[in-house]
N, CA, C and O of each residue as an XYZ file, in Angstrom:
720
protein
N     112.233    363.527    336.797
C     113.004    363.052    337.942
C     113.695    361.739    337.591
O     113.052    360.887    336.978
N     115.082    361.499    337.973
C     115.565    360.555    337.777
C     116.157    359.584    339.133
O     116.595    360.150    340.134
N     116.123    358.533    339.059
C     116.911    357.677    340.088
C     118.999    358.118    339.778
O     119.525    357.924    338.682
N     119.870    358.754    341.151
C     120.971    358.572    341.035
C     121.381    357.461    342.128
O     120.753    356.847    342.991
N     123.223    357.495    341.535
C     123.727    356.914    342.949
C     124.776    358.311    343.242
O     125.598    358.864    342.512
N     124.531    358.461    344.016
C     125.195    359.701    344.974
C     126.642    358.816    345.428
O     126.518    357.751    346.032
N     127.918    359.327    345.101
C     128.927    358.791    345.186
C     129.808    360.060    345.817
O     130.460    360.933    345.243
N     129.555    359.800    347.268
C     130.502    361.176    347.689
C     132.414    360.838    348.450
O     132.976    359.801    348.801
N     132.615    361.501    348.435
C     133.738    361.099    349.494
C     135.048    362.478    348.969
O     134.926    363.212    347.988
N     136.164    362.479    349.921
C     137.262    363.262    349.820
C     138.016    363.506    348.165
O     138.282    364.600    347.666
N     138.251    362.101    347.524
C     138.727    362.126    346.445
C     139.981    362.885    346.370
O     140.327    363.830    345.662
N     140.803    361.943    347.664
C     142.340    363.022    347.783
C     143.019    361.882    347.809
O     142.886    361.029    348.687
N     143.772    361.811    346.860
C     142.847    362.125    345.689
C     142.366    360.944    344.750
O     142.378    359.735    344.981
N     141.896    361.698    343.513
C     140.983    360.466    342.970
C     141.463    359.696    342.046
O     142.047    360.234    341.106
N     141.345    358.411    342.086
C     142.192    357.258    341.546
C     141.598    356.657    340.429
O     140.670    357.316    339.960
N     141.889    355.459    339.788
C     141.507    354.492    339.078
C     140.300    353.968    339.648
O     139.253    354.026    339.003
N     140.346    353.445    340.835
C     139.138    352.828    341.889
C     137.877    353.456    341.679
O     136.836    352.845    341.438
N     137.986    354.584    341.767
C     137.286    355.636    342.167
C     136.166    355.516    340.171
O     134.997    355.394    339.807
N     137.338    355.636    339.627
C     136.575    355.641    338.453
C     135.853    354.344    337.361
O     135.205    354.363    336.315
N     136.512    353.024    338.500
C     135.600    352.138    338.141
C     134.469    351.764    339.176
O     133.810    350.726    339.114
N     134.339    352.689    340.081
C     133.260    352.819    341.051
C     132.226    352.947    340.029
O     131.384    352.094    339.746
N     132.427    354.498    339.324
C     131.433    355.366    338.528
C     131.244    354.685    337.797
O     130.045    354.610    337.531
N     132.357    353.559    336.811
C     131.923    352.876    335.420
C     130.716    351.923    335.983
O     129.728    351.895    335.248
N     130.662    351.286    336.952
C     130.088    349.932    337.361
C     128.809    350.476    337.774
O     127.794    349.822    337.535
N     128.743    351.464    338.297
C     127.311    351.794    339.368
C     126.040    352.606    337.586
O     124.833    352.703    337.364
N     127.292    352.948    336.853
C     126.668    353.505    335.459
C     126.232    352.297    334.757
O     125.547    352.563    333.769
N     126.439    350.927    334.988
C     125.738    349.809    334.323
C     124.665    349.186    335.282
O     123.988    348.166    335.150
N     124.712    349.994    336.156
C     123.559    349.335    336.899
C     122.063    350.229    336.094
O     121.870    351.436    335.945
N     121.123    348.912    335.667
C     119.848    349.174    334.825
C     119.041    350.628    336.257
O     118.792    351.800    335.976
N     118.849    349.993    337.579
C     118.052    351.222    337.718
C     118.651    352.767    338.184
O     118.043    353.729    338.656
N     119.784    352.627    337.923
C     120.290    353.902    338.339
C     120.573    354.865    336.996
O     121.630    354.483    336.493
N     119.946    356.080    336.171
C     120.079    356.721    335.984
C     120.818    357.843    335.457
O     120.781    358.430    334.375
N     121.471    357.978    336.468
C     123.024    359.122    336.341
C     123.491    359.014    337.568
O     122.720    358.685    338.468
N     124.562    359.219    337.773
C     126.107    359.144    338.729
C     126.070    360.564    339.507
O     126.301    361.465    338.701
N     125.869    361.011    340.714
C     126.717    362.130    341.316
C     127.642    362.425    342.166
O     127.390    362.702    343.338
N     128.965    362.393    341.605
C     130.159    362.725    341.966
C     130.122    363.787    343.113
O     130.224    364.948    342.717
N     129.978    363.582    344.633
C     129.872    364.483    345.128
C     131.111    364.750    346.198
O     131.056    364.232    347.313
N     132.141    365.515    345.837
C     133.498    365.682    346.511
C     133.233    366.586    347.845
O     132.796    367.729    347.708
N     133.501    366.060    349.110
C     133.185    366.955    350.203
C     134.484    367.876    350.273
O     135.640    367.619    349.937
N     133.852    369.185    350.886
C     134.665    370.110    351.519
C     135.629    369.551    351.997
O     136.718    369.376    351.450
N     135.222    369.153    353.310
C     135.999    368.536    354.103
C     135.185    367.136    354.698
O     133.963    367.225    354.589
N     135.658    365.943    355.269
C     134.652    365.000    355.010
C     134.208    364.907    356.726
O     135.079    364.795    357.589
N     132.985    364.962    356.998
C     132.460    364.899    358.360
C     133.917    363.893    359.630
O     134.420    364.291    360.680
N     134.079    362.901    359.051
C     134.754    362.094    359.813
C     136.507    362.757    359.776
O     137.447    362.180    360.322
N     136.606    363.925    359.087
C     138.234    363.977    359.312
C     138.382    365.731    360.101
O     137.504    366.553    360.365
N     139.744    365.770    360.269
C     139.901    367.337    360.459
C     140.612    368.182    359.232
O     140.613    369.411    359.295
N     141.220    367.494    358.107
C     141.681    368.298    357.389
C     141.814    367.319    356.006
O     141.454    366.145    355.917
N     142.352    368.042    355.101
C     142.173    367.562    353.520
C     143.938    367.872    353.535
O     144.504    368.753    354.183
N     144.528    366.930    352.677
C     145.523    367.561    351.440
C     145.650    368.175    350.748
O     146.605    368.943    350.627
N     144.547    368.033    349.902
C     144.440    368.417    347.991
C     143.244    369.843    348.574
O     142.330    369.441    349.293
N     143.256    370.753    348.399
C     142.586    371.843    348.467
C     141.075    371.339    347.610
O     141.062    370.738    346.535
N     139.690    371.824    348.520
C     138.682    370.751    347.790
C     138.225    371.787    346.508
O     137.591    371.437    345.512
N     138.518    372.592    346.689
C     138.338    373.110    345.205
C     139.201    372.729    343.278
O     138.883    372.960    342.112
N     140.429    372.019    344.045
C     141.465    371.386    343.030
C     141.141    370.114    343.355
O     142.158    369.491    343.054
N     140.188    369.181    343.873
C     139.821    367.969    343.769
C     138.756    367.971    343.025
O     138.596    367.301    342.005
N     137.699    369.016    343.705
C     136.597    369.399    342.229
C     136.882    369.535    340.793
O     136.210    369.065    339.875
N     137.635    370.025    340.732
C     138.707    369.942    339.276
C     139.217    368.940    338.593
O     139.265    368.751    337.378
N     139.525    368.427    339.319
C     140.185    367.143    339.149
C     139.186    366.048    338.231
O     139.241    365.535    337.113
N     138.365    366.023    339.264
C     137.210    365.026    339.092
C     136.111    365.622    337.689
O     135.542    364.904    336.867
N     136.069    367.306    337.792
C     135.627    367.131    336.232
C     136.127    367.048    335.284
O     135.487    367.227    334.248
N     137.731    366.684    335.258
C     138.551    367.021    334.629
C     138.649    365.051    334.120
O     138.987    364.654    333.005
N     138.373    364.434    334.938
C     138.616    363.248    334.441
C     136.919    362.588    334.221
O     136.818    361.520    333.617
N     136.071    363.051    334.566
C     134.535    362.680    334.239
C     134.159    363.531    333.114
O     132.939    363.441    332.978
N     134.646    364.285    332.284
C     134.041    365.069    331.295
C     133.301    365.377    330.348
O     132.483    366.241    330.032
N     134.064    363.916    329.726
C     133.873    362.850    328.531
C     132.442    361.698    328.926
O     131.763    361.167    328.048
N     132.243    361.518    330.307
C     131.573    360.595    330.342
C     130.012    360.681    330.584
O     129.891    361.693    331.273
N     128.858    360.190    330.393
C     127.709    359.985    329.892
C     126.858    360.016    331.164
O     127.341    359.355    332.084
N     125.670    360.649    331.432
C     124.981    360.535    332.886
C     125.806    360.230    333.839
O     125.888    359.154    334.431
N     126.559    361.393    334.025
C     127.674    361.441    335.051
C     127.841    362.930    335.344
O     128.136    363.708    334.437
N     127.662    363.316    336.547
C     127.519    364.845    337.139
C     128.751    365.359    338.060
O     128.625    364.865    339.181
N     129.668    366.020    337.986
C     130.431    365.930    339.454
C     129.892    367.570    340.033
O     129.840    368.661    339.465
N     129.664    367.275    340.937
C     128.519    368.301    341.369
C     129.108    369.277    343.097
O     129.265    368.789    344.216
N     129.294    370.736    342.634
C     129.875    371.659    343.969
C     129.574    371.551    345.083
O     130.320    371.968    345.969
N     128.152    370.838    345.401
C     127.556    371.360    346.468
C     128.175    371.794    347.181
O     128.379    372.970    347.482
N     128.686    370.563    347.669
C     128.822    370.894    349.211
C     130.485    371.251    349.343
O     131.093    371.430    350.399
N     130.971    371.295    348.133
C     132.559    372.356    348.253
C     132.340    373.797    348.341
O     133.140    374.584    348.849
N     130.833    374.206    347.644
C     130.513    375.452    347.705
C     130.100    376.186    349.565
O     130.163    377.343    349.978
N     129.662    374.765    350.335
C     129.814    375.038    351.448
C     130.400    375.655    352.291
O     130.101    376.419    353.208
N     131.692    375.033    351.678
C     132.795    375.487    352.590
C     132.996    375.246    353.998
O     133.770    375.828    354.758
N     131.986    374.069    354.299
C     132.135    373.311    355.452
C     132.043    372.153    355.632
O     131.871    371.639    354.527
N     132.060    371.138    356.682
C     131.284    369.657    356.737
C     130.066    369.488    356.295
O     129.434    370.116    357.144
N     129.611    369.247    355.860
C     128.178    368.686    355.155
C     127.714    367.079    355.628
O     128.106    366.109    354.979
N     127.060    366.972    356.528
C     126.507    365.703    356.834
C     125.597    365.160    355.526
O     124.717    365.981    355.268
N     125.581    364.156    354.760
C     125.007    363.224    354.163
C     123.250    363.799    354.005
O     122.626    363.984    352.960
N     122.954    363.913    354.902
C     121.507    363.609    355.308
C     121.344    365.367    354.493
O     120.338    365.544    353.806
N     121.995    366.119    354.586
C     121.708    367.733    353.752
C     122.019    367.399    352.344
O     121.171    367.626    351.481
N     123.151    366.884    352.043
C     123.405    366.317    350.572
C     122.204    366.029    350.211
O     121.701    366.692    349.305
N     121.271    364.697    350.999
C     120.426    364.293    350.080
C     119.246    365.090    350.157
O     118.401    364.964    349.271
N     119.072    365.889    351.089
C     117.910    366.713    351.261
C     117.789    367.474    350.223
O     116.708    367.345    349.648
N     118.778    368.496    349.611
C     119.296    369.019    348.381
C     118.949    368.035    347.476
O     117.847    368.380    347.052
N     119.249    367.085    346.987
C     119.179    366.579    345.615
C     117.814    366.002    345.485
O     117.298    365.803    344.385
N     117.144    365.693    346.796
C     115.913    365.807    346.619
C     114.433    366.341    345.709
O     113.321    365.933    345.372
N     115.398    367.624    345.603
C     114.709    368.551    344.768
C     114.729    368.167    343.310
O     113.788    368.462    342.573
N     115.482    367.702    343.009
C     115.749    367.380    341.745
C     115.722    365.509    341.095
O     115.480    365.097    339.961
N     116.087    364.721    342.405
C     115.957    363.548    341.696
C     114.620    362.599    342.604
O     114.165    363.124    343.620
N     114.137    361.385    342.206
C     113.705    360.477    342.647
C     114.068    359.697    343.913
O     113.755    359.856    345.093
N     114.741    358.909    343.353
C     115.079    358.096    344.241
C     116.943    358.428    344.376
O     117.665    358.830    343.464
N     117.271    358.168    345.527
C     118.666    358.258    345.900
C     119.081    357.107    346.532
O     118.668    356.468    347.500
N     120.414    356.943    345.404
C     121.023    355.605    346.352
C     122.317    356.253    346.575
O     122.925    356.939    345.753
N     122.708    355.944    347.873
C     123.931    356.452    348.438
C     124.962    355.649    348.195
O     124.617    354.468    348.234
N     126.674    355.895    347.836
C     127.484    354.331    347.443
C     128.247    355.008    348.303
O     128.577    356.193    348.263
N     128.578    353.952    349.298
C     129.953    353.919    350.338
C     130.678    352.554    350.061
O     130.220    351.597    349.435
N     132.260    352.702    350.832
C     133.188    351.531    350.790
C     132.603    350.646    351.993
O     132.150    351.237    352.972
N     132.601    349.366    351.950
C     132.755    348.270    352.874
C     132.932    348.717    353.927
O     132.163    348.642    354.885
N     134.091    349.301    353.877
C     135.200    349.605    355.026
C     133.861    350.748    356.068
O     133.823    350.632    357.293
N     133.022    351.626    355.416
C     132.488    352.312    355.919
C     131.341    351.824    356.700
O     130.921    352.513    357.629
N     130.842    350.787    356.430
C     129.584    349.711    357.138
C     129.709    350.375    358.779
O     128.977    351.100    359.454
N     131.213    349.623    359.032
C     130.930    349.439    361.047
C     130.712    351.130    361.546
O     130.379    351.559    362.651
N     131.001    351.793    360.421
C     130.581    353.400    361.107
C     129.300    353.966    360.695
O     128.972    355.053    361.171
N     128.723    353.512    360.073
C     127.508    354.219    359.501
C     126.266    354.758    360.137
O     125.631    355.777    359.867
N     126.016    353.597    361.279
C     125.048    354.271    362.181
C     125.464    355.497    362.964
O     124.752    356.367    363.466
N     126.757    355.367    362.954
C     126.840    357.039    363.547
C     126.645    358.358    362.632
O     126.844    359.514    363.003
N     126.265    357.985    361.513
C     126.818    359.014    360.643
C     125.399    360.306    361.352
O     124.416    359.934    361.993
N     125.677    361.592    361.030
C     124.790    362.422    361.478
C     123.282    362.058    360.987
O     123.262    361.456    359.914
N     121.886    362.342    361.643
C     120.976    361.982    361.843
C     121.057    360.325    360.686
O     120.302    360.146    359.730
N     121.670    359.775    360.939
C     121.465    358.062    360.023
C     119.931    357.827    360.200
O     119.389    357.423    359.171
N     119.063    358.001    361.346
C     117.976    356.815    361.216
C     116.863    357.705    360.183
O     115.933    357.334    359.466
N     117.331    358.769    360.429
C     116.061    359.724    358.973
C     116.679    359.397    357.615
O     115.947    358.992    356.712
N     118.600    359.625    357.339
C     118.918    359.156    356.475
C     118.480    357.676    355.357
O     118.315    357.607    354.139
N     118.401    356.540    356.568
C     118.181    355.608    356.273
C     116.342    355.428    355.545
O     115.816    354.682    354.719
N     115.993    356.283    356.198
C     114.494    356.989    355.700
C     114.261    357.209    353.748
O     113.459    356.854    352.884
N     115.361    357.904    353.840
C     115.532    358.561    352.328
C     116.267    357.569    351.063
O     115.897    357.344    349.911
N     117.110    357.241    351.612
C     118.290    356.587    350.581
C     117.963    354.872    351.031
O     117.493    354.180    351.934
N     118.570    354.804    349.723
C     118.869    352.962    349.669
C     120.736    353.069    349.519
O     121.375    353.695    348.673
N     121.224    352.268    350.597
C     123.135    352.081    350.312
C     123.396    350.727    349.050
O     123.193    349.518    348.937
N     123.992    351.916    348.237
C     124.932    350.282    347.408
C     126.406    350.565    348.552
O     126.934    351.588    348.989
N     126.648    349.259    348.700
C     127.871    349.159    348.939
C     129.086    348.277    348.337
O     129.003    347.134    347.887
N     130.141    349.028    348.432
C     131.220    348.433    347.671
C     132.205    347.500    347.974
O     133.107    347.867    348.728
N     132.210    346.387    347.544
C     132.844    345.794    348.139
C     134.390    346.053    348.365
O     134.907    346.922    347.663
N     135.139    345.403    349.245
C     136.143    345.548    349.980
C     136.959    344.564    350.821
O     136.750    344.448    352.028
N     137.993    343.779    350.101
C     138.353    343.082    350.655
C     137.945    342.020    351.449
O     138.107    341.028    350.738
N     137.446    341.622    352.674
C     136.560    340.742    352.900
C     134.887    341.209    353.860
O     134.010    340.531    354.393
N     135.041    342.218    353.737
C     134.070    342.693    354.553
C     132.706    341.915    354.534
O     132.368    341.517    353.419
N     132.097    341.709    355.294
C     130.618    340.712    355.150
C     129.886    342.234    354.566
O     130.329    343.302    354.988
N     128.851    342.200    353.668
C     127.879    342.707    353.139
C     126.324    342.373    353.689
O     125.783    342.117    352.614
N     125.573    342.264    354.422
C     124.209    341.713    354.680
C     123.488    342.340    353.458
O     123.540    343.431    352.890
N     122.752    341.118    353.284
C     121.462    341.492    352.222
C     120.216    342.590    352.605
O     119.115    342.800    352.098
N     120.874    343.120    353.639
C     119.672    344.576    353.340
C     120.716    345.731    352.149
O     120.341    346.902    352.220
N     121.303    345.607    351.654
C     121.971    346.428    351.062
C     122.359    346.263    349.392
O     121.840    345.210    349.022
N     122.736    346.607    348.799
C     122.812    346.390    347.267
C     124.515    346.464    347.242
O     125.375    347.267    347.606
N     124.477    345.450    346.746
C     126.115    345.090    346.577
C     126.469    345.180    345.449
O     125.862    344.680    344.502
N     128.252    346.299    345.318
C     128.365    346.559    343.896
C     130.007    345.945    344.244
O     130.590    346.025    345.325
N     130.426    345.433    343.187
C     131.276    344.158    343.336
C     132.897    345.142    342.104
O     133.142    345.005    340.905
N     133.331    345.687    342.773
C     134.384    346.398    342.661
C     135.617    346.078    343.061
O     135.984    346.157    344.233
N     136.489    345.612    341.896
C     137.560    344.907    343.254
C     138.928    345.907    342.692
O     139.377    345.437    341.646
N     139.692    347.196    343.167
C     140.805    347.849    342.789
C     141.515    347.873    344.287
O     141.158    348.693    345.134
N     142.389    347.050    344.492
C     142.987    347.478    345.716
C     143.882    348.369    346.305
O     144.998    348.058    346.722
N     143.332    349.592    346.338
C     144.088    350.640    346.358
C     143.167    351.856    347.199
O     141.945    351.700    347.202
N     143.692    352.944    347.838
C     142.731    353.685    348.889
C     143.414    355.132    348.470
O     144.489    355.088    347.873
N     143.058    355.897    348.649
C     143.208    357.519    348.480
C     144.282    357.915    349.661
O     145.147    358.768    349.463
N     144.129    357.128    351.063
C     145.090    357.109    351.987
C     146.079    356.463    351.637
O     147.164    356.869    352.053
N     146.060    355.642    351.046
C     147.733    354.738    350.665
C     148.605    355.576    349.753
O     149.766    355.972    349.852
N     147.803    355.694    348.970
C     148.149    357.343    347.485
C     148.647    358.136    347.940
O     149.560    358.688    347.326
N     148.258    358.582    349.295
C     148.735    360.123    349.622
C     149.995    359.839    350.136
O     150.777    360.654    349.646
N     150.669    358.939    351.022
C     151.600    358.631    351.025
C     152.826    357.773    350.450
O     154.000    357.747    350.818
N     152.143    357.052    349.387
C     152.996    356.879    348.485
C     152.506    356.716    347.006
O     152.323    355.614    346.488
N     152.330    357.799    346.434
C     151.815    358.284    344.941
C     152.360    357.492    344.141
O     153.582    357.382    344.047
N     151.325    356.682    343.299
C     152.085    355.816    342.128
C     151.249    355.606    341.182
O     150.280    354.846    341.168
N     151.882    356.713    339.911
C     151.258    356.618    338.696
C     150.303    356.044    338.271
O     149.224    356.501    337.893
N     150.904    354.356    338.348
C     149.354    353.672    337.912
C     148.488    353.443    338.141
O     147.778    352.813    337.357
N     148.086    353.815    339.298
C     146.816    353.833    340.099
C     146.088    355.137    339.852
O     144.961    355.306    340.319
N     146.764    356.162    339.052
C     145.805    357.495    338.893
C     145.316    357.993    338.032
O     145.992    357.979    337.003
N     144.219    358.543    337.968
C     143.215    358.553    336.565
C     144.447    359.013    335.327
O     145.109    360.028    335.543
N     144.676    358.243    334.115
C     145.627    359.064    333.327
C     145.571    360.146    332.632
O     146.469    360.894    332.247
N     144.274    360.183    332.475
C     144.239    362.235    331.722
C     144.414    363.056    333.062
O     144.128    364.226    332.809
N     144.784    362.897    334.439
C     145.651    364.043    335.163
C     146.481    363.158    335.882
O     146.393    363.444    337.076
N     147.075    362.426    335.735
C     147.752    361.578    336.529
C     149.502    362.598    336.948
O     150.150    362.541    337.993
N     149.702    363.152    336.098
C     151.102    363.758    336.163
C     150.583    364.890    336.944
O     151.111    365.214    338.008
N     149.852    365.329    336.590
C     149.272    366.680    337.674
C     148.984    366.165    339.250
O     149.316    366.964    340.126
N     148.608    365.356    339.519
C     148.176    364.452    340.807
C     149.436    364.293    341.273
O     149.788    364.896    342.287
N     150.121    363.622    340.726
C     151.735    362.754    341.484
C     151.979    364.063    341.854
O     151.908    364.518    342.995
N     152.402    364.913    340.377
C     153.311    366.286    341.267
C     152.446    367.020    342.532
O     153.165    367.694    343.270
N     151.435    366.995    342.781
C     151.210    367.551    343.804
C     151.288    366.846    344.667
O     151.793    367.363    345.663
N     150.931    365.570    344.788
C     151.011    364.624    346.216
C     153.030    364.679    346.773
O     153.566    364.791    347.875
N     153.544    364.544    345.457
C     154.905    364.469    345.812
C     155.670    365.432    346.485
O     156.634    365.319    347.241
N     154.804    366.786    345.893
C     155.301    368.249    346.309
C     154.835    368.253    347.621
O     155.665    369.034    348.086
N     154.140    367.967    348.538
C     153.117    367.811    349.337
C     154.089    366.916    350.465
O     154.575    367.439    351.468
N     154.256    365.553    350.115
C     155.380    364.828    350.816
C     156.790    365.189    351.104
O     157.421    364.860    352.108
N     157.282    366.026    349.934
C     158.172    366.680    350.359
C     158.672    368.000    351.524
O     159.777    368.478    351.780
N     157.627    368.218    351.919
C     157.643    369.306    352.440
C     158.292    368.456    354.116
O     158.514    369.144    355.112
């Protein structure tokens, strides 16, 4: 059994940010291995861009190469919302300890997230920092600074912000996508 950090979110799509999330949380001494976990669709939205099966792609397509690092179907195999608290129930089986990594930005919503107070039971949160967000010391702070969001991307796609082994594949679809 190993200690991960469970790193889930939309990944519509997935950026530079995104992949110095994974580099940084991979130098942390007690964490283990990385799981890349791309939702279906993400509890808090009604719809995706990037089809989550070509974001799954994506993401092994740019993690391939890299070392105790998993990007993992679950919950695309779903084919539905997946609340957090089933993610980790699932990986349960297989790892130790689970640390969950969310953005800053995600703090003021978290107690709502589906059953949170059992969640909070299971997992320890790293959180990422974000612009100025206060962090309280019940939490493990991972000090990430790329200023750039998957929502800003989708509406205005710009090369250098996107992983470069698919970066031309990404633009053309976000662009094809805007064009419509």
């Amino acid at each position: 059994m190993k200690n991960i950090a469970l790193f889930g979110g939309s990944f519509d799509p997935p950026h530079i940010g995104h992949i110095k999330i994974v580099e940084a949380l991979r130098d942390l001494d007690f964490i283990d291995k990385v799981v890349i976990m791309p939702t279906y669709l993400n509890p808090f939205k009604s719809k995706f861009i990037a089809d989550a099966h070509l974001r799954l792609k994506w993401l092994k397509d740019i993690f391939q190469d890299y070392q105790n690092i998993e990007v993992s179907s679950f919950e695309v195999e779903q084919q539905k919302k997946v609340p957090t608290i089933d993610t980790v129930k699932y990986l349960q089986q297989f790892y130790k300890d689970i640390y969950v990594v969310i953005g800053a930005d995600n703090l003021a919503s978290l107690e709502k997230w589906y059953k949170y107070d059992e969640l909070v039971k299971l997992v320890k949160f790293i959180i990422v920092t974000r612009e100025e967000t206060h962090i309280s010391d019940d939490y493990i702070q991972l000090n990430v600074d790329v200023p750039i969001s998957s929502t800003q991307l989708r509406k205005d796609c710009e090369l250098k912000f996107l992983p470069p082994k698919i970066a031309d594949e990404i633009l053309k679809y976000y662009k094809e996508y805007n064009d419509k």
